[in-house]
C-alpha positions in Angstrom: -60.8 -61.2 45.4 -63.9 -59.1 44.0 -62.6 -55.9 43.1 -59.1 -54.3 44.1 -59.2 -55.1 47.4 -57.5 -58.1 49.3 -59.2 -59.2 52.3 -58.2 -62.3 54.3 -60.5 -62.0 57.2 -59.0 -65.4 59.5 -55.7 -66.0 58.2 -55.6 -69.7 60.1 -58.3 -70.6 58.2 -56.5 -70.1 54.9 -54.5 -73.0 53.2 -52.1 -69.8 51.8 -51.4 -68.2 55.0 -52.2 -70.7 58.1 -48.5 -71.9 58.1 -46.8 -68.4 57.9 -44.8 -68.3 61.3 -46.3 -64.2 61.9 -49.6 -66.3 61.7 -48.6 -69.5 63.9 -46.6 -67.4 66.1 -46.0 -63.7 67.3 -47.7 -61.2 66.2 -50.2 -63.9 65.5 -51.8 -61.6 62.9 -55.4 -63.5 61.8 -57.1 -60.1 59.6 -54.9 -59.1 56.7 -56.8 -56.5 53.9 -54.6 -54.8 51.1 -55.3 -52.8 48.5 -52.4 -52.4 45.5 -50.8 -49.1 44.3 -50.7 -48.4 40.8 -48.8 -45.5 39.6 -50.1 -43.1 36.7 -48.2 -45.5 34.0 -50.1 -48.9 35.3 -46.7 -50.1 37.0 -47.5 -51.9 40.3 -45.4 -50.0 43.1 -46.5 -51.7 46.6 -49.9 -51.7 48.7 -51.4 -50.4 51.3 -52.2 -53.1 54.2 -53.9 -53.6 57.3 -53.9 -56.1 59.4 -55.5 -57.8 62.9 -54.5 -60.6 65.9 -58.2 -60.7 65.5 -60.8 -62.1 62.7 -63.0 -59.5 61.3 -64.4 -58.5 58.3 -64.3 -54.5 56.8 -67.4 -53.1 56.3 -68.1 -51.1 53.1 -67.2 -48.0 54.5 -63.8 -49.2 55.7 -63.3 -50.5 52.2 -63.6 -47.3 50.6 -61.6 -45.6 53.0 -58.8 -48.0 52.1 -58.9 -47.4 48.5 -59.0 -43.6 49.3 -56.3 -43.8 51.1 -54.2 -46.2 48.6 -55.4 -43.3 45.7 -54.0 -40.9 48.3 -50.3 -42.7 48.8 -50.1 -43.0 45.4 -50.7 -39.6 44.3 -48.2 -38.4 47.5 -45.6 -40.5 45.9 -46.1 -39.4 42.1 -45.9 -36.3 43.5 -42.9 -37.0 45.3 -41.4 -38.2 42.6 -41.6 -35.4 40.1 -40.6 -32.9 42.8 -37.4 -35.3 42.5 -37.6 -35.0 38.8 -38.0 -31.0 38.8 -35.2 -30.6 41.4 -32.9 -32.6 39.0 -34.4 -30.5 36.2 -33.6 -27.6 38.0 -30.2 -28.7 38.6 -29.3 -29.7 35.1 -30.6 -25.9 33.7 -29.0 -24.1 36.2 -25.8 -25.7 35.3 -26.6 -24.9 32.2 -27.5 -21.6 33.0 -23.8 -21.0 34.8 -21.8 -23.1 32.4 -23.0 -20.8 28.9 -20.5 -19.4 27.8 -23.3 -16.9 26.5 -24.8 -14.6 28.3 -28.2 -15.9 29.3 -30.9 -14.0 31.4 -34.4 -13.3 32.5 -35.5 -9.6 32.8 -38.7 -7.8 32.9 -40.0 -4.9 30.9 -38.9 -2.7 33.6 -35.2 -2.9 32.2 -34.0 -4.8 35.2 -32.2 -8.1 35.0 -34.4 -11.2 37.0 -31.4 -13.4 36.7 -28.5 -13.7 35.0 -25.8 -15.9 34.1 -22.0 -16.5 35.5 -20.9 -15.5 31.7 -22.3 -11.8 32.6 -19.9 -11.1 34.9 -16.9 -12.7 32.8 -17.5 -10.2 30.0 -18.9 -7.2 31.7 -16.7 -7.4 34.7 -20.2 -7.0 37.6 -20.9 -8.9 39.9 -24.0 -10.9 39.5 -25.4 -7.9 42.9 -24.5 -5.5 41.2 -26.6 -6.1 37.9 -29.6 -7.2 39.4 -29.6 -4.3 41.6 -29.4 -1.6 38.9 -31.4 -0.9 35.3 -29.3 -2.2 32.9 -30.1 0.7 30.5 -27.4 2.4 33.0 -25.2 0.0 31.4 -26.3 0.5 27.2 -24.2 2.6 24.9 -26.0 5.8 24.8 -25.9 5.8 20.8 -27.9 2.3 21.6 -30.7 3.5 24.2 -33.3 4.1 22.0 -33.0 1.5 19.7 -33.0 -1.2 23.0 -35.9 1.0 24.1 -38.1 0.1 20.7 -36.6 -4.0 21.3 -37.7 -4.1 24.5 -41.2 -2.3 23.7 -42.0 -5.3 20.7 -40.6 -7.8 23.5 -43.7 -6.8 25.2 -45.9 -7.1 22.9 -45.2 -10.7 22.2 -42.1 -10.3 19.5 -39.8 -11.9 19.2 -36.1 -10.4 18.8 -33.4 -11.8 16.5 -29.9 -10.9 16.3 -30.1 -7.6 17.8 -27.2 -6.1 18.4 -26.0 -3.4 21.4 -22.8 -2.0 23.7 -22.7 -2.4 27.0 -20.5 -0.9 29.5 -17.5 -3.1 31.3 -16.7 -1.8 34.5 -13.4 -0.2 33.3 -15.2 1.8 31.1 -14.6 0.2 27.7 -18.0 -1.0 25.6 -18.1 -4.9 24.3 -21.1 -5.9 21.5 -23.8 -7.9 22.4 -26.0 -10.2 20.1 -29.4 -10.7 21.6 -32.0 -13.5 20.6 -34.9 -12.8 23.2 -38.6 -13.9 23.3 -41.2 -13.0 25.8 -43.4 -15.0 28.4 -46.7 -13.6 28.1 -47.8 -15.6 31.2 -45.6 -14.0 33.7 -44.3 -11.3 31.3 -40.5 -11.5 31.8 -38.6 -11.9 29.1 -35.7 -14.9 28.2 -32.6 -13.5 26.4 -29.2 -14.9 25.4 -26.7 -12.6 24.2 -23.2 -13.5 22.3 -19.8 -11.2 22.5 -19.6 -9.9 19.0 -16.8 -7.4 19.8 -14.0 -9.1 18.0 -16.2 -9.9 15.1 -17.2 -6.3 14.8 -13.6 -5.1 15.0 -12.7 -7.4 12.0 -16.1 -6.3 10.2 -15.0 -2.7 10.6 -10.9 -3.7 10.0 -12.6 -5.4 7.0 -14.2 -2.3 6.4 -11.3 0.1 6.2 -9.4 -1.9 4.3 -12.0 -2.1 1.5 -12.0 1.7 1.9 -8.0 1.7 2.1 -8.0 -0.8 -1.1 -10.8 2.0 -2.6 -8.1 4.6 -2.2 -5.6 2.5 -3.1 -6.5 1.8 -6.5 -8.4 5.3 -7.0 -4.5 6.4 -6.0 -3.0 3.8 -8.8 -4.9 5.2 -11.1 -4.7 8.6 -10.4 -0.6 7.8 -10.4 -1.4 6.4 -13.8 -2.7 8.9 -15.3 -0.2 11.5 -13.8 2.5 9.1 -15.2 0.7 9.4 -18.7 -0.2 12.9 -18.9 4.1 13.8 -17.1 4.8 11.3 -20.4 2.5 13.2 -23.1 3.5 16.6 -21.5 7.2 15.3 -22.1 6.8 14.6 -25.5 5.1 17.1 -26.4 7.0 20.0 -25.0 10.6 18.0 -26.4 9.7 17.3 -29.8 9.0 20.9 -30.7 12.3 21.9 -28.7 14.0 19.5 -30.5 13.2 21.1 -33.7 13.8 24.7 -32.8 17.7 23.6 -31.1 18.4 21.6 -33.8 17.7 23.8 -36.3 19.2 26.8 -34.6 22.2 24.6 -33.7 22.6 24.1 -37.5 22.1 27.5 -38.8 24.6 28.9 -36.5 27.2 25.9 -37.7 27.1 26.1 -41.0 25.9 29.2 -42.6 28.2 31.2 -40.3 25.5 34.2 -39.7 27.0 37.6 -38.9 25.5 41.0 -37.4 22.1 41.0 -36.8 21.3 37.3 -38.1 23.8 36.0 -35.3 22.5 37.6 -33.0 18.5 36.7 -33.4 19.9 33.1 -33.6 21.8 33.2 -31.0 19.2 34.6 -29.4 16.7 31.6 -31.0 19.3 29.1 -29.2 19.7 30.2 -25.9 16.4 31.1 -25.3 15.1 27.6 -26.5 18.0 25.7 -24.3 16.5 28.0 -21.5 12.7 26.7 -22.1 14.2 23.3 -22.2 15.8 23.3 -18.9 12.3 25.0 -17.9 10.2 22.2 -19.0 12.6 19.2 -17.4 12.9 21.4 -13.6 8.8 21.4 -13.9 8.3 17.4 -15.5 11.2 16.9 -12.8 9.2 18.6 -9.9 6.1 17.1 -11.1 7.9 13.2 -11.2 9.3 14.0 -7.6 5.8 15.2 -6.4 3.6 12.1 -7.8 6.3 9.6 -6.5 7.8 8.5 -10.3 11.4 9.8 -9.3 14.2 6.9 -9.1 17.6 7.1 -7.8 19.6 4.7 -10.8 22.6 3.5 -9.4 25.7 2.6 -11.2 29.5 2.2 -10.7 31.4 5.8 -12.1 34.1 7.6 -11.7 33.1 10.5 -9.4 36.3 12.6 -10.1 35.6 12.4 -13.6 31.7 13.4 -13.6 33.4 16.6 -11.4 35.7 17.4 -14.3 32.8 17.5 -16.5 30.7 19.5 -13.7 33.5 22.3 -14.0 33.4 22.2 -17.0 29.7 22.4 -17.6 30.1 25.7 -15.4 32.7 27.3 -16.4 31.8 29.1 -19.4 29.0 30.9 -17.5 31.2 31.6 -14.5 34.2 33.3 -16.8 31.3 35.3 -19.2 30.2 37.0 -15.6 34.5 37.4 -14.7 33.8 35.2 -11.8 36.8 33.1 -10.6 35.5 29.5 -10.4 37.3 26.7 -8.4 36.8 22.9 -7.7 38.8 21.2 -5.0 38.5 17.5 -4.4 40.4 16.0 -1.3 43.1 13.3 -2.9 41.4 10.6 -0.8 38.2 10.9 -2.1 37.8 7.5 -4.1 37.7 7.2 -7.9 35.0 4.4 -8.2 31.9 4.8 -6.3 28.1 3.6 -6.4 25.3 6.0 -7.0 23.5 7.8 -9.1 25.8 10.3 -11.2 23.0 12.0 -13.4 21.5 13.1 -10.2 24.3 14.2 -8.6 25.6 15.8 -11.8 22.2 18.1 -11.6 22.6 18.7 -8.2 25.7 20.4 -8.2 25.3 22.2 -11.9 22.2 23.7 -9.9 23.6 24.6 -7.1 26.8 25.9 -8.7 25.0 27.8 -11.8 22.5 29.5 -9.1 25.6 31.0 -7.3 27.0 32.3 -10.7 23.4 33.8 -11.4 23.2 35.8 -7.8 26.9 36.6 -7.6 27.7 39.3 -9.7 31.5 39.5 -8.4 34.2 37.2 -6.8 34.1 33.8 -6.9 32.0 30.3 -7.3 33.4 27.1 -5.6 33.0 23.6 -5.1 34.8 21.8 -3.0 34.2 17.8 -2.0 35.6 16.0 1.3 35.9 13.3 2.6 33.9 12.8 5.3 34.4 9.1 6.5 35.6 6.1 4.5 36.8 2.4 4.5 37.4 0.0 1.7 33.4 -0.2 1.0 31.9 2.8 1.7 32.5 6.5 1.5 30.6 9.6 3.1 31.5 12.5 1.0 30.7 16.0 1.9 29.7 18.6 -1.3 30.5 22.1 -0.7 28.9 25.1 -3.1 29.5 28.4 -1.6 30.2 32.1 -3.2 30.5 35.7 -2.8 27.1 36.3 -4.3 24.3 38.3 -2.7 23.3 36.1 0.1 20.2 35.3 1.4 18.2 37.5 4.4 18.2 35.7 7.9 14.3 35.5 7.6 14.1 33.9 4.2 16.8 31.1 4.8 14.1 28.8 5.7 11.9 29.5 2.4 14.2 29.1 -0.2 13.7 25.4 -0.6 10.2 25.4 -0.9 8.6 25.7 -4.2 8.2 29.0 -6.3 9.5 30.6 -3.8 11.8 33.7 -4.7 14.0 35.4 -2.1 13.9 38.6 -3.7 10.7 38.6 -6.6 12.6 42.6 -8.3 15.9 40.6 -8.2 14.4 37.4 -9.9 12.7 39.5 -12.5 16.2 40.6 -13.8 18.0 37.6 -13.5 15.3 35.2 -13.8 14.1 32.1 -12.5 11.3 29.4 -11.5 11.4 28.9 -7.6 11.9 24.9 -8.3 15.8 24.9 -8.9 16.8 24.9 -5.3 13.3 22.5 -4.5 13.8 20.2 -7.1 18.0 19.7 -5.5 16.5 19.8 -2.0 14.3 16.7 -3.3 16.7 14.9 -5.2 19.3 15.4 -2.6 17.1 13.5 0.0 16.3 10.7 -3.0 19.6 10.1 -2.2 19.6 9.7 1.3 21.2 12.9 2.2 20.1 16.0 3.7 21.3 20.1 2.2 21.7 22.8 4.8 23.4 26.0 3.9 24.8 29.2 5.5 24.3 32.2 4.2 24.8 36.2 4.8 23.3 39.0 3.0 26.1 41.2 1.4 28.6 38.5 1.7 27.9 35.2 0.2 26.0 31.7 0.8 27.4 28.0 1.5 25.4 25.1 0.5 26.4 21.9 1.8 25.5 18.0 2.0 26.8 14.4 2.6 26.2 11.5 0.5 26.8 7.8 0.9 29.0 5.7 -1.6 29.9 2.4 -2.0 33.1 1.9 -3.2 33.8 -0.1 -6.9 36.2 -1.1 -7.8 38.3 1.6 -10.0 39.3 -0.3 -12.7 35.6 -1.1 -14.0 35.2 3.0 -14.4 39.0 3.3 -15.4 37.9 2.3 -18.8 38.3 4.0 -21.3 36.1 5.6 -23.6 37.3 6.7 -26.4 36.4 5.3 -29.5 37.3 4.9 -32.7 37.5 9.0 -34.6 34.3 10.2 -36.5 36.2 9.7 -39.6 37.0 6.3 -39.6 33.2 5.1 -38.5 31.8 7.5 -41.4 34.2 6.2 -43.7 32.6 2.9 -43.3 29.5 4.2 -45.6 26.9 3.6 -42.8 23.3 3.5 -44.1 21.2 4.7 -41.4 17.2 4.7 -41.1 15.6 7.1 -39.4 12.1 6.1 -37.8 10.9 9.5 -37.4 7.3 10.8 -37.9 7.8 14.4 -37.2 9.2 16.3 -40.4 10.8 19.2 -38.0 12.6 16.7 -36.1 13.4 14.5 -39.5 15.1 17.6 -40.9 17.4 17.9 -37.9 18.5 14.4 -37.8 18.8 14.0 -41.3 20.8 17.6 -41.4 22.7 17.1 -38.2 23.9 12.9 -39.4 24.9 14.9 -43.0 26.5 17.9 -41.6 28.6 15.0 -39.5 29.4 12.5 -42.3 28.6 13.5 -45.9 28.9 9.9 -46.8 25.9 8.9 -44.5 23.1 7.5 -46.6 19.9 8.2 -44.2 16.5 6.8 -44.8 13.4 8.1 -43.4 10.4 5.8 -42.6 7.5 8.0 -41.1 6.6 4.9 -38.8 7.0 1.2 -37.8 5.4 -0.3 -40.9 6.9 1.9 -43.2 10.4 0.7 -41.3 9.2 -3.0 -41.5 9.0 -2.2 -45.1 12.2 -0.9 -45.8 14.1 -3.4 -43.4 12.8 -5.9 -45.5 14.1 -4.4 -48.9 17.7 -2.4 -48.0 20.4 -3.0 -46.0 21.0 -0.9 -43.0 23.8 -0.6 -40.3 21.5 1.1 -37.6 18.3 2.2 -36.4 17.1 5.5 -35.0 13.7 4.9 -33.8 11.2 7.7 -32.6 8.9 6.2 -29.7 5.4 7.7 -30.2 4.3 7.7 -34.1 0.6 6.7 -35.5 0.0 3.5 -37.1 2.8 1.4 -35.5 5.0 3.2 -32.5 8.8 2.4 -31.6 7.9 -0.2 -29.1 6.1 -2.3 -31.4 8.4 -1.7 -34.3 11.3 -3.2 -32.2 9.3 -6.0 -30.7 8.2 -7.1 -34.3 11.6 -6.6 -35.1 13.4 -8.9 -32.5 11.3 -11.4 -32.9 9.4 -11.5 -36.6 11.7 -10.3 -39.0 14.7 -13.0 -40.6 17.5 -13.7 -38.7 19.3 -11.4 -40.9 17.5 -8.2 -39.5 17.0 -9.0 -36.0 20.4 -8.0 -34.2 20.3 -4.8 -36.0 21.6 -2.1 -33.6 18.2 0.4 -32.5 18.8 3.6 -30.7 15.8 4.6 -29.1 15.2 8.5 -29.8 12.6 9.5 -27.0 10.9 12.3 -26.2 9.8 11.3 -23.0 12.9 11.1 -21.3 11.6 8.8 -18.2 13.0 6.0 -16.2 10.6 4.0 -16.5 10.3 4.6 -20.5 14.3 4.7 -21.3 14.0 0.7 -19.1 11.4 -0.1 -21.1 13.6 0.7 -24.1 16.0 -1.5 -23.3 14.0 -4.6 -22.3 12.1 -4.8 -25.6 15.7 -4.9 -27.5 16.8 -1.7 -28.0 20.7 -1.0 -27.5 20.7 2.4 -26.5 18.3 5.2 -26.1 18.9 9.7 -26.3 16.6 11.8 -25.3 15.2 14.9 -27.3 16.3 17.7 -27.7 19.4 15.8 -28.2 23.1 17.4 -28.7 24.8 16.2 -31.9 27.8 15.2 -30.1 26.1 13.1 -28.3 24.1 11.3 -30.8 27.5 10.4 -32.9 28.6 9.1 -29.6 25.9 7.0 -29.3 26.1 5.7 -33.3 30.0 5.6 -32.7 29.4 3.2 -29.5 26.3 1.1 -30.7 28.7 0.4 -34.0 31.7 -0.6 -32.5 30.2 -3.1 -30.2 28.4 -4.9 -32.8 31.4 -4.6 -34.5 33.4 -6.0 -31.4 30.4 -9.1 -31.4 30.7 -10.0 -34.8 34.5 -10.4 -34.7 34.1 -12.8 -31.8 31.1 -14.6 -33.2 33.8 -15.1 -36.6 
């Protein structure tokens, strides 16, 4: 064999083939020329024969029509063969194509869709007709039009485009977000683009979002709170501790030197119009706590009948100077231990009951309390206030309860009055859990009425009673008090109001914490009276030190916190640092020797059972 081509031209005549039985017998083939086929990668894949029942030889010609023809079989079957390949490669992407669960497509700059994938019409809702058959600007957010616009535009000028995001319409109407990744072919000039649902990402990005806004407001709210808290605190002391002096000091004048004529009656006049601006300054603190939110209910087990007594009697005095009859009727099954919050309820009703002795200049003031509905846990008790006062006009019923809001402003200027009183009960009334509705006519009188929830105690635990040892037999004891007290105004009426109680006090003044450190450490004292806000070392740190630094000696000495500021918040945080008992300023002298009486006998009480 010479070149690439095989020729046998008398097969008989052949040692290799004369013994073949197509040689020896039928077809009796005797010419045999081939000519091998080589594929593009060198593999041998067959050859291309012909064959004769006669010798012959090919001539030149015939030869190089054989290999053209072998070229030519060879060339059919590569090309057969990658036809195979590209159908199978066509295959594999367009499964690919329908099995994304992105949205894939090919579109031209025209801003119609080529081809899409099955994912389209899972998230958009079309069918695969109806989007090729339409621009799918038709389908963009119209917010989003432009800016696709100026993608598409770059697309076309060989750009590529990254993470571009867009709505697009669903068929019921709603929008989805769509992040494309896109690059052109600058051959045929459609573009390629795969787009991802982004929607719920964008809804957390934007839930994410608000609630760094909400958690802005939040804390721009805190401290806004805060500084309400702090200024209703500063306001508090700083309105009491003057008030303090002023009552005390009129309350003392009028006890001891026993004024007459014209001194009597400016100090009388002193007195009541000081206990006037005090009840002024805690309606507007109190309005101001229930507006910024720092209003608490407190609740604790008393004895409801008892806090009426002292109501009626709170009242009475005022009622009688006007000769109005007053009367308080409480239903016998109303229980005697109940749950709740008797310092609000207490102001509730003095309100309600001194604003009908203020607008009723004849008759009568009542109050009367029923029982609603009851068991042995719980008790709904109705609270009645009416009188024969004034009244109120039909049109202004609904106004009364809103804030500084008079009924009648030429009345109000002779009687007086804020506008909060009946706002301030309104409010506190709800803190509750009630509600306050009232009837009223003009000439004839006005009803005020609400419900409150109880639960029920049990009786003996506010059955106790209270009455300590007399003032007498405490004083007699020689207590040595110090007074923690910074303010010399409010020093003076301490030190005056203890003395003009017990001459046999012995009170000590320390002007603030270190100064009390001090003298702790060098005398022997039975109590503490310790002012809250002083320089160099306050009340809070003083007892903290206190409790916790001094000798063991010192430590469980009985404190009574004497705060100006009057708050929740502050008379708890009296307590938890180690105080025993706390009054607020301006403070009635009864009810500090109360408090010393009390705080006394139950250390008293503690050392006998620690002996």
């Amino acid at each position: 064999m010479q070149d690439d081509l095989y020729e046998i031209p008398d097969l008989t005549e052949n040692a290799l083939f004369s013994d073949n039985p197509m040689v020896k017998g039928k077809p009796n083939i005797r010419f045999y020329a081939g000519v091998p086929l080589i594929d593009a990668g060198g593999f041998h894949i067959g050859s291309l024969c012909v064959i004769d029942t006669k010798p012959k030889s090919l001539s030149i010609e015939q030869k190089d029509v054989m290999r053209l023809l072998a070229r030519s079989v060879v060339a059919q079957l590569d090309l057969r063969k990658q036809n195979k390949e590209l159908e199978e490669s066509k295959k594999v992407l367009q499964s690919f194509f329908d099995l994304s669960l992105d949205l894939m497509c090919i579109a031209n700059v025209n801003g119609y869709f080529m081809k899409v994938s099955a994912a389209f019409s899972a998230v958009l809702g079309y069918s695969e007709e109806q989007l090729l058959g339409r621009p799918f600007f038709d389908l963009i957010y119209p917010d989003d039009i432009i800016e696709t616009q100026s993608e598409v535009s770059k697309l076309s000028k060989g750009e590529l485009t990254i993470q571009f995001e867009n709505r697009f319409r669903k068929t019921d109407g709603s929008y989805v977000w769509l992040s494309w990744n896109a690059a052109p072919d600058t051959a045929s000039g459609n573009l390629y683009a795969c787009a991802r649902d982004i929607t719920e990402q964008k809804l957390s990005e934007a839930l994410n979002e608000k609630n760094l806004v909400l958690q802005k407001e939040k804390e721009v709210a805190e401290r806004s709170s805060k500084l309400k808290e702090q200024f209703l605190a500063n306001m508090s002391h700083e309105m009491r501790t003057p008030l303090n002096a002023i009552i005390g000091l009129s309350n003392l004048l009028l006890h001891n030197i026993k004024p007459e004529g014209k001194e009597l009656e400016y100090l009388q006049s002193i007195n009541v119009n000081s206990k006037n601006l005090f009840k002024l300054v805690n309606k507007i603190l109190d309005y101001a706590k229930i507006e910024s939110g720092k209003m608490e209910v407190n609740n604790i087990d008393f004895d409801l009948k008892k806090v009426l007594n002292d109501i009626e009697s709170s009242v009475r005095l005022s009622a009688t100077q006007k000769g109005l009859n007053i009367f308080v009727s409480t239903a016998p099954e109303i229980p005697m231990g109940v749950t709740g919050d008797s310092e609000k309820l207490t102001q509730v009703l003095v309100n309600l009951l001194s604003n009908s002795i203020k607008f009723t200049s004849k008759g009568q003031v009542a109050l009367s309390v029923e029982l609603i509905a009851g068991d042995a846990f719980a008790a709904v008790i109705k609270f009645v206030v009416s009188d024969t006062g004034c009244g109120i006009p039909k049109d202004k019923v609904d106004e009364i309860f809103h804030p500084f809001r008079q009924v009648n402003d030429s009345f109000t200027r002779t009687i007086g009055g804020t506008g909060l009183g009946l706002t301030i009960t309104k409010k506190l009334i709800e803190l509750m859990g009630g509600e306050i509705n009232v009837v009223s006519q003009e000439g004839i009188g006005s009803e005020f009425f609400f419900s409150l929830k109880f639960p029920v105690c049990d009786q003996m635990a506010v059955g106790v009673n209270d009455n300590l040892p007399q003032n007498d037999i405490v004083a007699s004891e020689g207590l040595r008090i110090l007074l923690v007290e910074d303010n010399p105004f409010n020093q003076m009426v301490a030190i005056d109001t203890l003395k003009d109680w017990s001459s046999s006090l012995v009170v000590d003044v320390a002007e603030n914490g270190k100064i009390a450190i001090d003298k702790l450490l060098q005398n022997v004292y039975d109590l503490v009276l310790m002012d809250i806000q002083m320089p160099e070392m306050d009340g809070h740190t003083t007892t903290k030190m206190i409790r916790n630094e001094l000798p063991p000696a010192i430590r469980n000495i009985p404190i009574i916190a004497m705060t100006a500021h009057a708050s929740v918040n502050e008379i708890e945080s009296c307590i938890n640092e180690g105080m025993n008992d706390y009054i607020s300023k301006p403070f009635e002298a009864n009810d500090l020797f109360f408090k010393i009486m009390k705080t006394i006998v139950s250390k008293n009480d503690r050392t006998t059972v620690s002996d």
